[in-house]
C-alpha angles and dihedrals in degrees: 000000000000121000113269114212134193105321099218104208110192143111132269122243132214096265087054098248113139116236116200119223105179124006110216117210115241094233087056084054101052096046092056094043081054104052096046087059092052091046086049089052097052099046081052093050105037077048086065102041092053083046104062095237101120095040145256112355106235108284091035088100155313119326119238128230112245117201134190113238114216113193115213121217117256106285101018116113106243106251115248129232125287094239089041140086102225083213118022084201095070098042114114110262111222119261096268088180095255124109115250129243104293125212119256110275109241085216101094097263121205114239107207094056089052089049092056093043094051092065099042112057120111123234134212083059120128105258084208149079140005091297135253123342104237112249144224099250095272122165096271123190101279099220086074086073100053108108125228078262109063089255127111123238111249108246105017084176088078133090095285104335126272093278110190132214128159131225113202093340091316110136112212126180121186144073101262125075133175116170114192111202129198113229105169118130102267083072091071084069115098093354083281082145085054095046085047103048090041088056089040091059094035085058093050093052096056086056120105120230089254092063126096131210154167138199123203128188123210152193120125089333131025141218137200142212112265120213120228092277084061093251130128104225127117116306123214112227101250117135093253092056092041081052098055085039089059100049089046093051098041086053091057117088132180119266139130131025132309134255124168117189101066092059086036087064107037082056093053095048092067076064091224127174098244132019105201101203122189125186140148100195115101090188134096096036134199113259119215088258095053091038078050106053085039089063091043091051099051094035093200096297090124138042107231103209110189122213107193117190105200142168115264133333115358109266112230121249142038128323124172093262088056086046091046093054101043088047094055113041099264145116129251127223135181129203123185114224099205089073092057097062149297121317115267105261 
């Protein structure tokens, strides 16, 4: 806007020379040509809006979202919306307490134990972590200590209740669990390793969260299940620790030859209620001095319950699995191979 000077207002003479009157400031003069701008804009624009030519005045009807389109260049994914999932089969489900879909072991797994497992697991049950820290006998919420079955656990006031499973019509209760397992290659011989692995499986569902166990496979050497630290040690039965136990117990497979003391004893060491041993070598047998040093070691701190899997009808009198069990507190069972399935060719 060009500078405004002085604005002269007078009047002219007869010998055409101009005589101010009053001398008006040039501020003055910018201020009122200002506000008569201003005057002349909002006639125009109060014109319009009684018009109609803008639109509906507010309270005439609804307001329309207005949004703002951003074009992606050729061969980006257009980018989704802040409060969306581009693609609802990638978001994250939430922990159901169930454990998800695993990848195939590269172990060899067994299928039919997967597919028991599959169906026998509990839920409602955390996926992770090592399981709970025992307590110190505190008032808990006493629906922790309803089993799977409808029945409560004995003593709920203790670290974690007396919760109770079974392993070929052995009834256990206790928290502590060890289940020695022999894998030597007679096993192969009428699916007794299948038998064996599907009872096995059966016997750790039935387990509560506040239980604790261990397998352990064995011929002239054992091995035992590894935590997800990658440390034998007892496991607490939670779903994450009966996963990594199935697919521990589907990879082993029966060879070689059979030795029992070594497992006898690395079960006893984790100190456990009830050692559940299976076995169907009689020989080689336990002698008295290693029957013996089985029952000082565990100085009667667990109950040894023997599963033999034998041929044909059960012979009468005493063998050493009978022995091992009388002389520790446990319970003997037979099963008779030949009824579950043909003999290995």
């Amino acid at each position: 806007m060009p500078t405004i000077g002085p604005i002269r207002v007078g009047t002219n003479v007869d010998d055409g020379q101009f005589r101010p009157d009053v001398i008006i400031p040039s501020w003055l003069a910018s201020v009122a040509s200002h506000v008569v701008m201003f005057c002349l804009i909002t006639v125009m624009l109060r014109g319009c809006v009684t018009s109609g030519a803008v639109g509906p005045k507010a309270g005439d009807g609804s307001f329309r979202e207005v949004g703002l389109h951003v074009k992606v260049a050729p061969g980006l994914a257009e980018p989704a919306a802040a409060n969306e999932i581009a693609n609802p089969a990638e978001a994250v489900r939430p922990d159901d307490g169930r454990p998800g879909q695993e990848q195939p072991s590269m172990l060899g797994e067994d299928a039919a134990v997967n597919e028991l497992l599959k169906s026998s697991g509990k839920s409602g049950l955390p996926v992770l972590g090592p399981g709970p820290v025992r307590g110190t006998g505190g008032q808990t919420d006493a629906t922790q200590w309803v089993k799977p079955t409808g029945r409560r656990s004995d003593d709920p006031s203790q670290t974690g209740g007396f919760g109770e499973t079974t392993f070929f019509d052995v009834v256990a209760k206790g928290n502590r669990f060890v289940y020695v397992l022999d894998r030597s290659g007679s096993m192969y011989d009428h699916n007794a390793i299948r038998i064996a692995k599907e009872e096995l499986v059966a016997s750790l569902a039935t387990l509560e969260q506040t239980q604790q166990f261990q397998v352990i496979f064995y011929n002239t050497n054992f091995v035992e299940l590894r935590g997800a630290d990658d440390r034998p040690q007892l496991q607490w039965a939670t779903d994450i620790n009966r996963t990594l136990a199935r697919q521990f117990i589907s990879s082993v497979q029966p060879d070689g030859g059979t030795e029992h003391m070594a497992p006898l004893k690395k079960a006893l060491r984790y100190q456990p209620e009830h050692v559940f041993f299976l076995t169907d070598a009689d020989q080689p047998i336990l002698s008295a001095r290693e029957l013996n040093e089985i029952k000082t070691l565990n100085a009667g701190r667990s109950k040894i319950h023997c599963v033999e899997f034998g041929r044909g009808t059960e012979l009468p009198g005493e063998n050493f699995l009978k022995k091992l069990a009388r002389e520790n507190g446990g319970t003997y069972r037979y099963r008779d191979v030949t009824n579950f399935g043909p003999k290995r060719r």
